[in-house]
Backbone atoms as SQL, in Angstrom:
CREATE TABLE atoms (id INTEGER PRIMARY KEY, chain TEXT, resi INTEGER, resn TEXT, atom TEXT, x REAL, y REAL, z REAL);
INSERT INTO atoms VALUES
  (1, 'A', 1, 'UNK', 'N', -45.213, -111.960, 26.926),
  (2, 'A', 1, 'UNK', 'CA', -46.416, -111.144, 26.886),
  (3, 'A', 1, 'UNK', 'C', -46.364, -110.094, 27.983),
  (4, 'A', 2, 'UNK', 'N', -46.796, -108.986, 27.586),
  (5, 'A', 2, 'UNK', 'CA', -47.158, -107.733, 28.638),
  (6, 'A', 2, 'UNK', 'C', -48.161, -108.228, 29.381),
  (7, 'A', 3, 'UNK', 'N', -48.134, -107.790, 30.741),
  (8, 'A', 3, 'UNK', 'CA', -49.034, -108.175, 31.892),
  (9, 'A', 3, 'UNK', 'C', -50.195, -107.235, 31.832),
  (10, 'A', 4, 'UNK', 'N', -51.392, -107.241, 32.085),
  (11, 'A', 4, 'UNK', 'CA', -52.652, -106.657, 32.220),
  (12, 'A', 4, 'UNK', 'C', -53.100, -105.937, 30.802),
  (13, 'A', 5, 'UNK', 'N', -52.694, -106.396, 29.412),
  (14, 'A', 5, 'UNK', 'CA', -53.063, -105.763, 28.613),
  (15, 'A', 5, 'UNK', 'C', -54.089, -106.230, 27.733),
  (16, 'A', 6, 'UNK', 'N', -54.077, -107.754, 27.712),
  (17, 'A', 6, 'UNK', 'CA', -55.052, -108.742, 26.981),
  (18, 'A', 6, 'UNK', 'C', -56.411, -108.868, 27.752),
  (19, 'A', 7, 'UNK', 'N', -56.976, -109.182, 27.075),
  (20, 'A', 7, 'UNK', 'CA', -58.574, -109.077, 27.898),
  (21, 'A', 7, 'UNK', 'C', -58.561, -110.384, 28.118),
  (22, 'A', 8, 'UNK', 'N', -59.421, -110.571, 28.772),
  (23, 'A', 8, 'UNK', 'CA', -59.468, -112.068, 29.397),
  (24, 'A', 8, 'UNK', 'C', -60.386, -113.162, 28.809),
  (25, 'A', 9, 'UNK', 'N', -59.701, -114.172, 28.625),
  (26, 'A', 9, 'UNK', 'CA', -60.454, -115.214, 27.934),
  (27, 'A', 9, 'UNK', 'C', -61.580, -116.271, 28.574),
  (28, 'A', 10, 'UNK', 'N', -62.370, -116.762, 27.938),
  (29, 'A', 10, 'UNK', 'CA', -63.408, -117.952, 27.947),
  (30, 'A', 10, 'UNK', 'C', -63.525, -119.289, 27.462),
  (31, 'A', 11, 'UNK', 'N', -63.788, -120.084, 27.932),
  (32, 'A', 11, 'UNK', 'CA', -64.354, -120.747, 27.212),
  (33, 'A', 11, 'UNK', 'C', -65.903, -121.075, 26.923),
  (34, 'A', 12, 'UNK', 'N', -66.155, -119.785, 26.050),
  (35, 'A', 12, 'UNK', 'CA', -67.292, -119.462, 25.207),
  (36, 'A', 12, 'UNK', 'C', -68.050, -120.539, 24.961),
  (37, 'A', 13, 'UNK', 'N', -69.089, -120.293, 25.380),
  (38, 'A', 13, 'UNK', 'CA', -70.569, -121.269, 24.751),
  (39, 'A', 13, 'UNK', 'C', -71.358, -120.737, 23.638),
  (40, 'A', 14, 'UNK', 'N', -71.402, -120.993, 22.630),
  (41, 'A', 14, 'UNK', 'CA', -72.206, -120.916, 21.416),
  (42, 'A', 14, 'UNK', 'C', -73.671, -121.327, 21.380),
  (43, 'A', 15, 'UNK', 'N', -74.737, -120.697, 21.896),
  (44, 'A', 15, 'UNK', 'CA', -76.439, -120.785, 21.904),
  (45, 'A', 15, 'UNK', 'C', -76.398, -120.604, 20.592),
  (46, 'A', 16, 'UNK', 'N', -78.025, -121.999, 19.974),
  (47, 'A', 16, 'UNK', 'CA', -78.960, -121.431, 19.241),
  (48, 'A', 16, 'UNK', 'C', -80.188, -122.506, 19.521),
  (49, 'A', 17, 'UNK', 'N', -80.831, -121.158, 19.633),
  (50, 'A', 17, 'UNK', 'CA', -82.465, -121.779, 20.194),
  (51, 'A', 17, 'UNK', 'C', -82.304, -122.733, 21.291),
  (52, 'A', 18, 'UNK', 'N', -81.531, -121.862, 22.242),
  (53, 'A', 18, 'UNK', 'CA', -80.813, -122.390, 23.706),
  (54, 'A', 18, 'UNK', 'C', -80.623, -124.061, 23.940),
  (55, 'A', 19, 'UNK', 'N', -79.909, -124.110, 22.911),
  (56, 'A', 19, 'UNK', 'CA', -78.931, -125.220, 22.694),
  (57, 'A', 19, 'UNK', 'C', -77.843, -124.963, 22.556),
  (58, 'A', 20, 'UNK', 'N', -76.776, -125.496, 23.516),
  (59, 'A', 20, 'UNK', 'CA', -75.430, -125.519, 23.235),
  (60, 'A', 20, 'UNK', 'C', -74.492, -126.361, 22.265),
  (61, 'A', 21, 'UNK', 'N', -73.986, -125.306, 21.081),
  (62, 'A', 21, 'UNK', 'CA', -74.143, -125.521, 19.411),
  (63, 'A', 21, 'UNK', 'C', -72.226, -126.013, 19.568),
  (64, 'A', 22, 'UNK', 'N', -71.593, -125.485, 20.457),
  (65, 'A', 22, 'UNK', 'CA', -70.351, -125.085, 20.325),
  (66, 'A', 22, 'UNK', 'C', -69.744, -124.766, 21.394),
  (67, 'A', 23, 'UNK', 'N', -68.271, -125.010, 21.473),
  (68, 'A', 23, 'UNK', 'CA', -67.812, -124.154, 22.485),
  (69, 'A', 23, 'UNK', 'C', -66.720, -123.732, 22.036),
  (70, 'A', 24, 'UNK', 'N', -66.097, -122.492, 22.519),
  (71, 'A', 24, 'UNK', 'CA', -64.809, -121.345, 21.227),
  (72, 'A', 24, 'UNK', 'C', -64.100, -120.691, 22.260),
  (73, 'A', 25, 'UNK', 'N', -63.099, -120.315, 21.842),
  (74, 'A', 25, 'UNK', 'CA', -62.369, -119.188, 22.664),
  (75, 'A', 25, 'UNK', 'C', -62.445, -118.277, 22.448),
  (76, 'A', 26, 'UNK', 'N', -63.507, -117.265, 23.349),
  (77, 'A', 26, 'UNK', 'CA', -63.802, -115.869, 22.726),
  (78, 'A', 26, 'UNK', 'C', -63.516, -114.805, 24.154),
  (79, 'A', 27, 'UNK', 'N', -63.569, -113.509, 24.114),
  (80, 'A', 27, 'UNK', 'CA', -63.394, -112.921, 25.119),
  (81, 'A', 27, 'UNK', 'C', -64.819, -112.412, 26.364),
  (82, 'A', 28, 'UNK', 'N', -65.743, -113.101, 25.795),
  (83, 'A', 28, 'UNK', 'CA', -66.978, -112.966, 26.340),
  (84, 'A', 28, 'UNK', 'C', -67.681, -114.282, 26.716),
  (85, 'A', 29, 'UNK', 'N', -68.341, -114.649, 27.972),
  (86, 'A', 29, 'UNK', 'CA', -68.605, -116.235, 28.652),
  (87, 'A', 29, 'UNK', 'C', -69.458, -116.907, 27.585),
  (88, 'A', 30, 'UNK', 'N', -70.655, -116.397, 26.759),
  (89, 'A', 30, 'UNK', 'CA', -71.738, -116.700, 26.118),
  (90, 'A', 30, 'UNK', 'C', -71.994, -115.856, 24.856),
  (91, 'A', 31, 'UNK', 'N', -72.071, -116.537, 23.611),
  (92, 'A', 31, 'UNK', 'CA', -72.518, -115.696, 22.654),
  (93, 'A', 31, 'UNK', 'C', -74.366, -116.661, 22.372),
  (94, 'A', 32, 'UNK', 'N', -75.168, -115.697, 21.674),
  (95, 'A', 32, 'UNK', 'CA', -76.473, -116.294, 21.699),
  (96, 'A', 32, 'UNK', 'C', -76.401, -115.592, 19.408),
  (97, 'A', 33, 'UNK', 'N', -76.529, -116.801, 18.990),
  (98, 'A', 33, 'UNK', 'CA', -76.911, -116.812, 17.126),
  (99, 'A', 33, 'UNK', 'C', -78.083, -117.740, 16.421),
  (100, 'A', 34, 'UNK', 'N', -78.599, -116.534, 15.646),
  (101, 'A', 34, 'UNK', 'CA', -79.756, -116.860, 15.182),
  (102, 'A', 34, 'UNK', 'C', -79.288, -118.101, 13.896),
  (103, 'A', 35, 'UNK', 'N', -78.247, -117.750, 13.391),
  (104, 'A', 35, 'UNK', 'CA', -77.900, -118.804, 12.484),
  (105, 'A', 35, 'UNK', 'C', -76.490, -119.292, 12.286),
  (106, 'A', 36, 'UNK', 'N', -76.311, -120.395, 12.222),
  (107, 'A', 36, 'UNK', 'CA', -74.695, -120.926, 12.516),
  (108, 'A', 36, 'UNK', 'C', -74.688, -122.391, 11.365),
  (109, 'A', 37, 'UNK', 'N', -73.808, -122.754, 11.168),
  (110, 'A', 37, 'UNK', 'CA', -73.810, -123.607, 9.724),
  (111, 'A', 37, 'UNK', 'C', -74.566, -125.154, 9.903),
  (112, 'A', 38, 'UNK', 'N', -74.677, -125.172, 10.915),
  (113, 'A', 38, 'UNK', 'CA', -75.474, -126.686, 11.500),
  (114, 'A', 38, 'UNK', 'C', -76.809, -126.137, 11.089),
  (115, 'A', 39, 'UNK', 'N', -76.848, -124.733, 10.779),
  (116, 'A', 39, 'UNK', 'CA', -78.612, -124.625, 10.355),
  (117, 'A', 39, 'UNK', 'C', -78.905, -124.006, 9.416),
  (118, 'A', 40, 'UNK', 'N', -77.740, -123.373, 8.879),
  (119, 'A', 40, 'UNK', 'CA', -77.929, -122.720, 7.665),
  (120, 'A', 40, 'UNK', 'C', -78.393, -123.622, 6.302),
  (121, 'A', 41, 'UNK', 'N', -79.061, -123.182, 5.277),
  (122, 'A', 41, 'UNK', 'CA', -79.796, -123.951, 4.331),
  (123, 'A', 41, 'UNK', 'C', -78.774, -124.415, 3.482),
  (124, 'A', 42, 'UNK', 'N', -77.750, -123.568, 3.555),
  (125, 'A', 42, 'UNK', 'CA', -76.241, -123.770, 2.515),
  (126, 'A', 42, 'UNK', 'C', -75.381, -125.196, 2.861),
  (127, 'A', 43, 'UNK', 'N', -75.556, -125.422, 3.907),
  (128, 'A', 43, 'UNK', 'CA', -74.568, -126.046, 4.591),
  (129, 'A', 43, 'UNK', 'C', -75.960, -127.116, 4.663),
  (130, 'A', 44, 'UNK', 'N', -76.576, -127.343, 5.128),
  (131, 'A', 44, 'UNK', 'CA', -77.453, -128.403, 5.415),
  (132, 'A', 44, 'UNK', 'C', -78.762, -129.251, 4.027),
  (133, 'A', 45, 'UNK', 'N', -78.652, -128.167, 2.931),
  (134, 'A', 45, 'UNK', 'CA', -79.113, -128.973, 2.420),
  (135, 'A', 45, 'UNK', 'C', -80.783, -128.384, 2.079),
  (136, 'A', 46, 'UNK', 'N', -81.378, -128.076, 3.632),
  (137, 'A', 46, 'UNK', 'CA', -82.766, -127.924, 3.827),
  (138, 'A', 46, 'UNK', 'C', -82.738, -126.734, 3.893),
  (139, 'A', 47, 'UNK', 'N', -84.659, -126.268, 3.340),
  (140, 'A', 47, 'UNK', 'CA', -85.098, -124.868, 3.416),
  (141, 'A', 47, 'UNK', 'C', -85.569, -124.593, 4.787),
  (142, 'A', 48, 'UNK', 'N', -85.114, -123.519, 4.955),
  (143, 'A', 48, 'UNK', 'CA', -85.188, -123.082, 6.387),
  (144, 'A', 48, 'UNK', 'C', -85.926, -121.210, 6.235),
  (145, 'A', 49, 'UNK', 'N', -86.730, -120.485, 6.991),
  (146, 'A', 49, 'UNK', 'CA', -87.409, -119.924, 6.955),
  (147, 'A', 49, 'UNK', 'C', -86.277, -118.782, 7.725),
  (148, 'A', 50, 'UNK', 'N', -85.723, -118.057, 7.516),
  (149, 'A', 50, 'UNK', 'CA', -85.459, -116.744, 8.189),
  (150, 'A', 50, 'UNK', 'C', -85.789, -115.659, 8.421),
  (151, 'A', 51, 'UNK', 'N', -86.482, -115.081, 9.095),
  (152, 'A', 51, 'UNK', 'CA', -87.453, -113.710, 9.649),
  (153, 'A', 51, 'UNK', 'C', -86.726, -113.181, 9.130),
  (154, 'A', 52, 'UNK', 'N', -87.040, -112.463, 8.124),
  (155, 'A', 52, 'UNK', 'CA', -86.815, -111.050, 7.433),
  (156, 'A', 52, 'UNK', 'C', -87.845, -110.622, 7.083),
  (157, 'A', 53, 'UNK', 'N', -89.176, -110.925, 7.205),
  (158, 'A', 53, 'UNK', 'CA', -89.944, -110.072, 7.017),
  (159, 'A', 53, 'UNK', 'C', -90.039, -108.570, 8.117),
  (160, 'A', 54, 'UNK', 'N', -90.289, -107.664, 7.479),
  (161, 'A', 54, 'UNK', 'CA', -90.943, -106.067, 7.854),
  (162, 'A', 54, 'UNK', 'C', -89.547, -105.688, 7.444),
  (163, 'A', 55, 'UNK', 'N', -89.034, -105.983, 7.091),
  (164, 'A', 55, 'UNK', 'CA', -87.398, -104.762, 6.668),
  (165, 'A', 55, 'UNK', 'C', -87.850, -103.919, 5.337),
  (166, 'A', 56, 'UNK', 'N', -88.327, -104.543, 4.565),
  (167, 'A', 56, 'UNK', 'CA', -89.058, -103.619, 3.448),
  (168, 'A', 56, 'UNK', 'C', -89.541, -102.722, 3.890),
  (169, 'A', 57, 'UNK', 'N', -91.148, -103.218, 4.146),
  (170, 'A', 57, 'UNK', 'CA', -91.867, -102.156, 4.929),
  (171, 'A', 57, 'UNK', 'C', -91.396, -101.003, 5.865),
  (172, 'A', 58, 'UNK', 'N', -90.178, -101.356, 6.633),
  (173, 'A', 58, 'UNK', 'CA', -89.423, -100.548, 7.270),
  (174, 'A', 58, 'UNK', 'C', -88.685, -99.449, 6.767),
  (175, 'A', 59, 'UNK', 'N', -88.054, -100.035, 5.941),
  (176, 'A', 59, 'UNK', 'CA', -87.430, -98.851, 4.773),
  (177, 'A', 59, 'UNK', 'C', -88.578, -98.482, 3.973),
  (178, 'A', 60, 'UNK', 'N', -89.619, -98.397, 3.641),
  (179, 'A', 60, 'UNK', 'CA', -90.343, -97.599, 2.853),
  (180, 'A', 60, 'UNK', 'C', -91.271, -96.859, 4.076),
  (181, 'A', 61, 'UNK', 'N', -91.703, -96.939, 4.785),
  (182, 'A', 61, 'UNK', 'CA', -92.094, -96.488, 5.847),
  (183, 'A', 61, 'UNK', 'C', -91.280, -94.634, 6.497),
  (184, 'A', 62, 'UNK', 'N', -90.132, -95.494, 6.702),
  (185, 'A', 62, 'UNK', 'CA', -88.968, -94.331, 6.835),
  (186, 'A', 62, 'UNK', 'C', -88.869, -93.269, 5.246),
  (187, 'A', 63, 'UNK', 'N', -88.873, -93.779, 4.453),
  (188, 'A', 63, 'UNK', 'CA', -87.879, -93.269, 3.527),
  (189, 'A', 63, 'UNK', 'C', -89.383, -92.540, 2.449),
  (190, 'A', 64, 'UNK', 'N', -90.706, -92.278, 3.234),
  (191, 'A', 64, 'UNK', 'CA', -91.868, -92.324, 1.976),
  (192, 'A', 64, 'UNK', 'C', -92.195, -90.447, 2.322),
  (193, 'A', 65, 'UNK', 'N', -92.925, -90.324, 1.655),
  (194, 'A', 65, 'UNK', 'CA', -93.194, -89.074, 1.444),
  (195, 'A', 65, 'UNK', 'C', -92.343, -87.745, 0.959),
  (196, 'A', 66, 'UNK', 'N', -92.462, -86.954, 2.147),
  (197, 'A', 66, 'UNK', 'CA', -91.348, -85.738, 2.219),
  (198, 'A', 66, 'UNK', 'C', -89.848, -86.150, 2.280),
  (199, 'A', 67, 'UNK', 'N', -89.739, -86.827, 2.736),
  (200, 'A', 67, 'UNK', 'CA', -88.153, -87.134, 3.243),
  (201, 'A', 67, 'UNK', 'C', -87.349, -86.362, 2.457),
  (202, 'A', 68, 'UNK', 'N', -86.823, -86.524, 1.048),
  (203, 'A', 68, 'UNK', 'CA', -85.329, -86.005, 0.560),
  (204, 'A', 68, 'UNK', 'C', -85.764, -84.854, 0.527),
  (205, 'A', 69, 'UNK', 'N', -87.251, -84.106, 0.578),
  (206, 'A', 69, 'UNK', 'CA', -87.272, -82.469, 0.022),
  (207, 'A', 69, 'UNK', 'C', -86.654, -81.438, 0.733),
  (208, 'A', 70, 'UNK', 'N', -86.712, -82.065, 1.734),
  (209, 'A', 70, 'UNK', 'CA', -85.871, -80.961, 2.954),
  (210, 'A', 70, 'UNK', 'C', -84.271, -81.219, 2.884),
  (211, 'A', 71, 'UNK', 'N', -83.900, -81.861, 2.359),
  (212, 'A', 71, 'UNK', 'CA', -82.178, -82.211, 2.044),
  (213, 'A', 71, 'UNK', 'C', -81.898, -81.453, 0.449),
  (214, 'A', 72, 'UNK', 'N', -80.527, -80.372, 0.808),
  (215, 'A', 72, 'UNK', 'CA', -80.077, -79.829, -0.298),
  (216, 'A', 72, 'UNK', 'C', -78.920, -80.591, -0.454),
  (217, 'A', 73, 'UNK', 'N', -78.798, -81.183, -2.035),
  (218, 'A', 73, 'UNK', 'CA', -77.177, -81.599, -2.658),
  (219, 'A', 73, 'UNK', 'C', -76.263, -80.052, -2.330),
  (220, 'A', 74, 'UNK', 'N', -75.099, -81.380, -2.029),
  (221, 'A', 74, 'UNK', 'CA', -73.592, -79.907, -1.681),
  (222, 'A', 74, 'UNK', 'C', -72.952, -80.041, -3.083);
């Protein structure tokens, strides 16, 4: 291996809902995830609630009125 070219490694802690879920070899000390397969509904079985609400509202919010009239097709 070339000297000083690899970034430097961890042994990474995996947070969710500041519980330590995991530990990985990543190039950063701490990663923090909202969903990981110990909680996902796929993997576990159970319904689980994921905040996605306002993303609609968000995109129609942005995207309502005037918006495209001022944009000409090339």
């Amino acid at each position: 291996m070339k000297s000083d070219i690899h970034p430097k490694m961890y042994n990474c802690k995996v947070f969710h809902n500041g519980e330590v879920v995991m530990e990985v070899g990543a190039t950063v000390p701490e990663l923090h995830v909202e969903v990981w397969s110990g909680s996902h509904p796929f993997f576990t079985g159970k319904r689980m609630f994921v905040d996605a609400a306002g993303r609609v509202e968000k995109f129609q919010r942005k995207f309502q009125g005037d918006y495209f009239k001022g944009k000409k097709k090339k």
